[in-house]
C-alpha positions as CSV (number, residue, x, y, z in Angstrom):
1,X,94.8,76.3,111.7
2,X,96.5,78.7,109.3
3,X,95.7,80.7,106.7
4,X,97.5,80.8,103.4
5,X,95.4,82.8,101.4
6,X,92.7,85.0,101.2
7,X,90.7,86.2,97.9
8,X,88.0,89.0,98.2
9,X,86.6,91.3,95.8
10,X,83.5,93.5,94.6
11,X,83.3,95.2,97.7
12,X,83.2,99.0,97.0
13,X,85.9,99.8,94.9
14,X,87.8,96.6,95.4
15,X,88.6,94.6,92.3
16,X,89.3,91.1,93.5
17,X,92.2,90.3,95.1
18,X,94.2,87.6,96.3
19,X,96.3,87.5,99.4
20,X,99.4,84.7,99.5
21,X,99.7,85.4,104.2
22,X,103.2,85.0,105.3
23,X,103.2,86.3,109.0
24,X,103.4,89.9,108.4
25,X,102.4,91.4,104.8
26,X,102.1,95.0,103.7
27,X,99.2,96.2,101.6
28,X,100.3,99.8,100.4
29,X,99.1,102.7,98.2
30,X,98.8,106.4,98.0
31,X,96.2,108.2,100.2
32,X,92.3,107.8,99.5
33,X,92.8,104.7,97.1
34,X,91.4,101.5,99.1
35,X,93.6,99.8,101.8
36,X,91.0,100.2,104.2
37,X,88.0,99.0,101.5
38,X,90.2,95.9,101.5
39,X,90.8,95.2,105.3
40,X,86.9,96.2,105.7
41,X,86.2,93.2,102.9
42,X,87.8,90.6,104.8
43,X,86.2,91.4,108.1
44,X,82.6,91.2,106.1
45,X,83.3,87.8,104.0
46,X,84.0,86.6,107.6
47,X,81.2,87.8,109.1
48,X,79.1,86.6,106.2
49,X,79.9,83.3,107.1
50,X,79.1,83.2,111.0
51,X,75.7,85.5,110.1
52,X,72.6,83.6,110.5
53,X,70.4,83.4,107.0
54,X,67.9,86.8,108.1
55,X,71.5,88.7,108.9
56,X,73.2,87.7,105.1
57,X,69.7,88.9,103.5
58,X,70.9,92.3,104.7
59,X,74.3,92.1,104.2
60,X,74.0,91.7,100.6
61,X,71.9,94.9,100.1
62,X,74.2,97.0,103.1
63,X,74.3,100.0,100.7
64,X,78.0,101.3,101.9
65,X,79.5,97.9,100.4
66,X,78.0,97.9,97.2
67,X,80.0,98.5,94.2
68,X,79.8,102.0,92.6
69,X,82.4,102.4,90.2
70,X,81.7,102.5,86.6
71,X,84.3,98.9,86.0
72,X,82.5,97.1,89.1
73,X,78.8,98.5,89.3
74,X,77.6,94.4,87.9
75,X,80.3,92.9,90.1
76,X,79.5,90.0,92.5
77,X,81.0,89.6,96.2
78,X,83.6,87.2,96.1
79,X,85.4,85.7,99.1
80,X,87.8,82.6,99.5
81,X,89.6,81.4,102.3
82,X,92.8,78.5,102.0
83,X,93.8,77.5,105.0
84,X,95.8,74.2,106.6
85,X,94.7,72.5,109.8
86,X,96.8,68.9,110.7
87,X,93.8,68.2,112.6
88,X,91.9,67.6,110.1
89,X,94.2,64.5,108.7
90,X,93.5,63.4,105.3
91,X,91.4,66.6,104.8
92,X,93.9,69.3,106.1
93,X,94.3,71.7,103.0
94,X,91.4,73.2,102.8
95,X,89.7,75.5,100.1
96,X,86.5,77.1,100.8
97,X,84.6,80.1,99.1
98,X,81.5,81.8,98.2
99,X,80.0,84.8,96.1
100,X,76.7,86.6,96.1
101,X,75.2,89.0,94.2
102,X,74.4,92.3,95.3
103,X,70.9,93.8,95.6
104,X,70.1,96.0,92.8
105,X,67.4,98.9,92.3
106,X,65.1,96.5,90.0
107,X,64.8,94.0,92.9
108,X,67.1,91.9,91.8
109,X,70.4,89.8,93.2
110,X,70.7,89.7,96.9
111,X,71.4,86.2,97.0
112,X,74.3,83.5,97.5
113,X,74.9,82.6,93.6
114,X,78.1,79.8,94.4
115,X,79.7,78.3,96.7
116,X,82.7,76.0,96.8
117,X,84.8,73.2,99.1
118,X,87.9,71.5,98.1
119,X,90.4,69.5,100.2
120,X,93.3,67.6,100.1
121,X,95.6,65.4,102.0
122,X,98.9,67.1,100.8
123,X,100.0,70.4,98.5
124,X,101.0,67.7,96.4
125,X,98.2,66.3,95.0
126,X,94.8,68.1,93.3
127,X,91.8,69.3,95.3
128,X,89.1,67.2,95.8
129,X,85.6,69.2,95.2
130,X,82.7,68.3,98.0
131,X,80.3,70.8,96.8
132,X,77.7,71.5,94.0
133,X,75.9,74.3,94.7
134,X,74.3,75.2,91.4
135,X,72.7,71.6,91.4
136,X,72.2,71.5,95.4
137,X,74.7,68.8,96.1
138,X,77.3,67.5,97.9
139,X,79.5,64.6,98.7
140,X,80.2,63.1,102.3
141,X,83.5,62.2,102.1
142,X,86.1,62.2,99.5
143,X,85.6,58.2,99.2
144,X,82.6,58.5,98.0
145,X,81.7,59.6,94.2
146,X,78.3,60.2,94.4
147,X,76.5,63.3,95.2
148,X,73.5,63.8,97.8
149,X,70.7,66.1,97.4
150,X,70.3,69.5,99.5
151,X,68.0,71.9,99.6
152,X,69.3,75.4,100.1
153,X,68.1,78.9,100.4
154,X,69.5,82.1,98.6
155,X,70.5,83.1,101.5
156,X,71.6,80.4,103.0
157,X,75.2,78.2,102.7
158,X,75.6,74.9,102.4
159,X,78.2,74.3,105.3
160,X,75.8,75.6,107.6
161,X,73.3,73.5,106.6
162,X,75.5,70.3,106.5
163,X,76.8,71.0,110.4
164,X,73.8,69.9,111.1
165,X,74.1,66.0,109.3
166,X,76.3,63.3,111.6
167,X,76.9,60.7,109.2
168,X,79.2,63.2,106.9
169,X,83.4,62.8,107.2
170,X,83.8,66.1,106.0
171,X,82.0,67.5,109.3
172,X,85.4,68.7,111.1
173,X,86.1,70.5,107.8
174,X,83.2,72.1,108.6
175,X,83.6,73.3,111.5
176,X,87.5,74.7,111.3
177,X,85.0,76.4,108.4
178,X,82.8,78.2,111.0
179,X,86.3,78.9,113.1
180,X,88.0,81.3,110.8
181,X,88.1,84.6,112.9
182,X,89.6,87.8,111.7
183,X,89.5,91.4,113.4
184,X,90.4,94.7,112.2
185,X,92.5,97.1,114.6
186,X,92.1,100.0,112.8
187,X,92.2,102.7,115.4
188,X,94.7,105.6,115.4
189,X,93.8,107.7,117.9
190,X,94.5,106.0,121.8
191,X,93.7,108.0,124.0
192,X,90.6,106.3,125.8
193,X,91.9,102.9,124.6
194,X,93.9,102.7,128.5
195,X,91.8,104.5,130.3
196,X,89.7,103.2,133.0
197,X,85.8,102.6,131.6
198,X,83.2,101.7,134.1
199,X,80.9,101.1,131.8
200,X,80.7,97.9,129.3
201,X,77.8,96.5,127.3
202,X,76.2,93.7,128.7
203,X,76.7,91.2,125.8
204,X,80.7,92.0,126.4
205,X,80.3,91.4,130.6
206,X,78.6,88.3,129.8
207,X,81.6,86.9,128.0
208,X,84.0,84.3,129.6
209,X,87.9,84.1,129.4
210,X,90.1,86.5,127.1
211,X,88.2,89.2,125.5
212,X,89.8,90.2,121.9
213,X,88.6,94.0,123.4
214,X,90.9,96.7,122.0
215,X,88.7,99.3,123.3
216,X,89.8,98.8,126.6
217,X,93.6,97.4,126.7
218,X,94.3,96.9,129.9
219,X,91.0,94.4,130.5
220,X,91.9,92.6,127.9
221,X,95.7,92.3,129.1
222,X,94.4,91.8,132.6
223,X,92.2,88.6,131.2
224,X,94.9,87.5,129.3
225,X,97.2,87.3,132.4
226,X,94.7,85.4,134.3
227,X,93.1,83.2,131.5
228,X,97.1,83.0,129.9
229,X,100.2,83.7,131.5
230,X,101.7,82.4,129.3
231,X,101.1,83.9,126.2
232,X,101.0,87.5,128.5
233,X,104.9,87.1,130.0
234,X,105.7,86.5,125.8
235,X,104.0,90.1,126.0
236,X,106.1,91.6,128.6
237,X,109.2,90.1,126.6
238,X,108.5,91.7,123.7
239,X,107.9,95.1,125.7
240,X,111.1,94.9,127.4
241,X,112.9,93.8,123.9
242,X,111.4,97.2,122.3
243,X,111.5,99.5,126.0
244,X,114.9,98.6,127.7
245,X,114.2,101.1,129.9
246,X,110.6,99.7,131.2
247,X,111.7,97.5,134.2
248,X,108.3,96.5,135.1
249,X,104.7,96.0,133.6
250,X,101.2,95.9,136.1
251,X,97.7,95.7,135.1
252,X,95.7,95.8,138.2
253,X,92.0,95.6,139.2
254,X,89.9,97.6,141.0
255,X,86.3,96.7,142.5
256,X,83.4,98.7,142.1
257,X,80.9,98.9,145.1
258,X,77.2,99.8,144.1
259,X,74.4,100.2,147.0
260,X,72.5,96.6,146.8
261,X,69.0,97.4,146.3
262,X,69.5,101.1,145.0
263,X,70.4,101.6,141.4
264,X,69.1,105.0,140.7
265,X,68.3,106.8,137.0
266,X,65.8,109.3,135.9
267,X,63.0,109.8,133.7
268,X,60.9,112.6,132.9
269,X,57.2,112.3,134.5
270,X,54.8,115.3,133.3
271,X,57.8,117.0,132.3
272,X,59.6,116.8,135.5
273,X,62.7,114.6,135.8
274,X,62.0,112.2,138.9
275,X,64.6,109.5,140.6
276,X,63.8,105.8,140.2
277,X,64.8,103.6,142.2
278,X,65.4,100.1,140.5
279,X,66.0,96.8,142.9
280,X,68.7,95.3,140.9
281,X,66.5,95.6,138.1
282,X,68.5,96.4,135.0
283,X,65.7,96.2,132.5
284,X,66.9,96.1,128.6
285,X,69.9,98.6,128.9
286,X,72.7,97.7,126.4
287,X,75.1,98.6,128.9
288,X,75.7,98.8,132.9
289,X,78.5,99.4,135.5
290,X,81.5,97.4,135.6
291,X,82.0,95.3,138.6
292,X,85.6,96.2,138.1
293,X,87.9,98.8,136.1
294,X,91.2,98.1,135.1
295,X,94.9,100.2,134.8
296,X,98.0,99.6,133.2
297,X,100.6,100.9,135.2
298,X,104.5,101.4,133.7
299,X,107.5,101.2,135.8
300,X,110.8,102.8,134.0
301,X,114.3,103.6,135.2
302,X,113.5,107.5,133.9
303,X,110.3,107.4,136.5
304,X,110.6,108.0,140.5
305,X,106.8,106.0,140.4
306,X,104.9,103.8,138.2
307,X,103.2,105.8,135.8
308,X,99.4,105.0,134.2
309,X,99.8,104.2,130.8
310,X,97.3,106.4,130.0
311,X,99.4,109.4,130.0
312,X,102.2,107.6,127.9
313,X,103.7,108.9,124.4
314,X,101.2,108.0,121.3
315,X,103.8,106.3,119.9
316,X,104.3,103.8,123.1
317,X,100.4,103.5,123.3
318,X,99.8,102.4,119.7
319,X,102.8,99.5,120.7
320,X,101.0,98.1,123.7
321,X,97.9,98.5,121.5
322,X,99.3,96.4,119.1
323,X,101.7,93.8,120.9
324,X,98.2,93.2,123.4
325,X,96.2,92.9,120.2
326,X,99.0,90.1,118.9
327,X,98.9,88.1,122.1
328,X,95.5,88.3,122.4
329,X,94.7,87.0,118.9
330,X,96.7,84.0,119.5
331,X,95.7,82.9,122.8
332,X,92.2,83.1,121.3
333,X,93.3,81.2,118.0
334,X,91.9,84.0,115.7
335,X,93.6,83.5,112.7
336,X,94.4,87.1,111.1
337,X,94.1,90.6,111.9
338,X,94.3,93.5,110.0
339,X,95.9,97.2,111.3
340,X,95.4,100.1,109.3
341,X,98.7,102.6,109.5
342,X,101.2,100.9,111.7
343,X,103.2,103.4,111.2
344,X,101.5,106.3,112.8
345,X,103.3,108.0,115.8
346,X,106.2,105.3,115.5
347,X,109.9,106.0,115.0
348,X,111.2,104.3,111.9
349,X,113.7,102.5,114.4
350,X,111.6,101.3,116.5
351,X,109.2,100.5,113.7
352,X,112.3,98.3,112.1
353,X,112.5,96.5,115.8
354,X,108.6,96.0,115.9
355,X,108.1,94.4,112.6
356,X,111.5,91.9,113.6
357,X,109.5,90.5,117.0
358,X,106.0,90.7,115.3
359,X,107.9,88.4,112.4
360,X,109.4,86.5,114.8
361,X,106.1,85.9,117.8
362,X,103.9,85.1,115.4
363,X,102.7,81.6,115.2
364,X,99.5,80.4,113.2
365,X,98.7,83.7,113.0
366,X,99.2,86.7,110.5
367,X,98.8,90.4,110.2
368,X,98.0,92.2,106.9
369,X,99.4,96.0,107.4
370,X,97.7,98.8,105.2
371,X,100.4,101.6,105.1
372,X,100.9,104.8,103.2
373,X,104.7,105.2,104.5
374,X,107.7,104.5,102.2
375,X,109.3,103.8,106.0
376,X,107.6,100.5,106.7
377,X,108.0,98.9,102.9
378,X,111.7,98.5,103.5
379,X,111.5,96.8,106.8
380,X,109.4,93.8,105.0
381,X,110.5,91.4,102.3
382,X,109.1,92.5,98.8
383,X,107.8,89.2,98.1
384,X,104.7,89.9,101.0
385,X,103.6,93.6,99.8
386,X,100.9,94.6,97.8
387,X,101.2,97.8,95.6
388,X,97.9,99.5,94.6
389,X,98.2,99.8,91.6
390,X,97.1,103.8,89.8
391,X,94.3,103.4,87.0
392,X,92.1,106.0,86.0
393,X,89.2,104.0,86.6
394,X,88.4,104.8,90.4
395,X,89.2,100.6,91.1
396,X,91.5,99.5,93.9
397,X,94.2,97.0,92.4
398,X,96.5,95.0,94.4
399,X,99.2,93.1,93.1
400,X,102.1,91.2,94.5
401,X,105.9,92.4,94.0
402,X,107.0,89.3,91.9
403,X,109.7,87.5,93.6
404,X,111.6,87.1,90.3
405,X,112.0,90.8,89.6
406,X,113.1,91.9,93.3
407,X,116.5,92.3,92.5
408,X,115.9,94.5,89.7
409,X,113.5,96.4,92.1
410,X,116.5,96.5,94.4
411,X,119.0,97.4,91.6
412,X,116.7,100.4,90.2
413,X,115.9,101.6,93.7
414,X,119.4,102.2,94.3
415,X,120.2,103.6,90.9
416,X,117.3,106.3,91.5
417,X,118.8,106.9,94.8
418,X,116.2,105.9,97.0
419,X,114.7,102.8,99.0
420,X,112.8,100.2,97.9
421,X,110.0,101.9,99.4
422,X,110.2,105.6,98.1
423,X,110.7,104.3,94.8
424,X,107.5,102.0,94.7
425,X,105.3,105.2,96.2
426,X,107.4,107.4,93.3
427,X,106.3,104.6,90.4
428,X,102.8,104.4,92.4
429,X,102.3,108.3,92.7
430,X,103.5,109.7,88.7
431,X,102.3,109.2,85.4
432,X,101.2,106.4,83.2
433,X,104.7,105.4,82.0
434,X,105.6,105.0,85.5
435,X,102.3,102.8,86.3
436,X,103.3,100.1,83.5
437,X,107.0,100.5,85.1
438,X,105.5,99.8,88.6
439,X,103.6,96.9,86.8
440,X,106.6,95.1,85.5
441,X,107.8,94.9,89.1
442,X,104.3,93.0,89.8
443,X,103.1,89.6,89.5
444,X,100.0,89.3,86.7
């Protein structure tokens, strides 16, 4: 599967939005003005649709997503999803999408007010509708013209409650539906991302094969090189490629031996705090003790040892964070991820070198950058960035740079003496004659 679009809006201060993914695309804009509202909306439309009925009822009244802007106050979620799967044959372009709208103080909204399906065999034909959600219908199969009755909840959605029928063609649709993963790496400070935690949650021990776990980086490369070699010696390429001098990469494991019979913990008894021992006993804890702890260990032709990755630059962490994060997402199939500030701690170089192999490695996968750097704009075509776009309305505005207009984006850069980059943050950051400037550079 891969996505080729993705539409959200009426999430905080996000005016809706649509997202043409190309492998790697930029979402930029001054400081404070709603990349991260944007990345956030994504990972909740996706959630929304993998929630169970009880867990949407409270996502549409989760206060911190609600709209509060003066322009957007009465504005509905909205999220849509275009994506192509050969798998799914004469179905394979699919369109899905939803909206809801949003509790409010008299009691009203909090419930799923549309939701739409459309496929098609080929770009070059229409999309064929399956869904009628304002009548509680649907259509089996795109043979068949008439609509069946279904009876759905306001917090319910109709492709969850048509997984369950057998006798439907549109049931693999369905389910590459119910596949659509996204995760948010959005973390930009390291330092306990590679060190060795022996504690986990229990839900996260229980889980089998690659774990898309960016708290702990080398677990998650260390199931990646037993679960995937393959995809994990692309990894070690890519290292090398950016760190000639790196000569060798080792994530290694290391047992943990607890006392059978004798897990000790305290508890206060008449306001003394006595030692309990528990027989293997491990009650309702959210979390217990690894079984194993994991290191990253870096050999280099400037070291007389390997060296714990732990105590590497910030700048070479937040590159194994990412390039782990990459592989990881792929060998897992999760189709996009978004990364907030790429650009911290990097070298504009080795930025330039990073974008070329993340352009280059990635498959069925893409990665939507938020950035606030003039640096990483000109290492990415114009055609995939999105420019906020200044208002004095308190709205985040996204539009594409339109691909007929990049040469005179190019042209005036030049003739003001700066980047592509610096002079899109210039138009972004000045007054209002600059703003409609910037807005001739952007699609409509």
């Amino acid at each position: 599967m891969r996505l080729k679009s993705i539409t959200v809006g009426g999430f905080k201060n996000l005016f809706r939005t649509k997202m043409l993914l190309d492998r790697v695309i930029a979402v930029v804009s001054p400081n404070n003005y709603g990349k991260s509202n944007l990345l956030e909306a994504i990972d909740f439309g996706t959630d929304f649709i993998s929630a169970s009925p009880k867990e949407r009822q409270l996502m549409m009244a989760w206060v911190r997503g609600i709209p509060i802007t003066n322009d957007l106050e009465n504005e509905d979620y909205v999220f849509e999803v275009e994506f192509h799967d050969q798998t799914l044959g004469e179905y394979q372009y699919v369109k899905y999408g939803y909206c809801f709208s949003w509790y409010k103080d008299n009691g009203s909204g909090q419930r799923i007010i549309d939701e739409w399906l459309e496929t098609r065999p080929s770009e070059s034909v229409r999309y064929t509708s399956f869904l009628k959600r304002a009548e509680g219908k649907y259509r089996k199969s795109k043979d068949t013209s008439a609509y069946r009755l279904i009876n759905v909840d306001d917090n319910q959605l109709i492709i969850e409650m048509l997984s369950a029928i057998q006798d439907i063609a549109i049931q693999p649709v369905l389910q590459s539906i119910r596949r659509i993963d996204y995760h948010v790496c959005a973390s930009l400070d390291l330092c306990d991302r590679f060190q060795a935690a022996p504690i986990e949650y229990v839900k996260q021990a229980e889980d089998g094969g690659v774990t898309f776990d960016d708290e702990d980086v080398p677990r998650a490369l260390y199931q990646l090189k037993q679960h995937n070699p393959e995809q994990f010696n692309l990894f070690e390429e890519a290292v090398y490629s950016l760190f000639p001098e790196i000569k060798a990469i080792s994530v290694q494991s290391y047992e943990l031996k607890i006392e059978e019979g004798h897990v000790e913990h305290f508890e206060y008894v008449d306001g003394k705090k006595v030692a309990i021992i528990d027989n293997n006993d491990e009650g309702n804890i959210p979390f217990r003790i690894r079984d194993e702890i994991y290191r990253l260990l870096i050999s280099s032709q400037y070291f007389n040892q390997p060296i714990n990755m732990s105590v590497m630059s910030t700048g070479t962490k937040r590159i194994f964070w990412l390039l782990a994060n990459v592989f990881i997402a792929t060998s897992k199939k999760i189709s996009c991820i978004g990364v907030e500030e790429l650009e911290t701690s990097i070298h504009p170089k080795l930025l330039k070198s990073l974008l070329e192999i993340l352009d280059e490695i990635l498959e069925d996968n893409s990665i939507i950058l938020s950035s606030h750097s003039p640096y990483l704009i000109q290492y990415i075509k114009p055609e995939r960035i999105y420019v906020g776009i200044p208002n004095d309305k308190g709205i985040a505005v996204f539009k594409r740079v339109k691909r007929s207009n990049i040469r005179n984006l190019v042209r005036a850069s030049h003739d003001n003496g700066m980047s592509v980059g610096e002079y899109l943050f210039e138009l972004m950051s000045s007054d209002q004659d600059d703003s409609e400037i910037l807005s001739f550079y952007l699609e409509d």
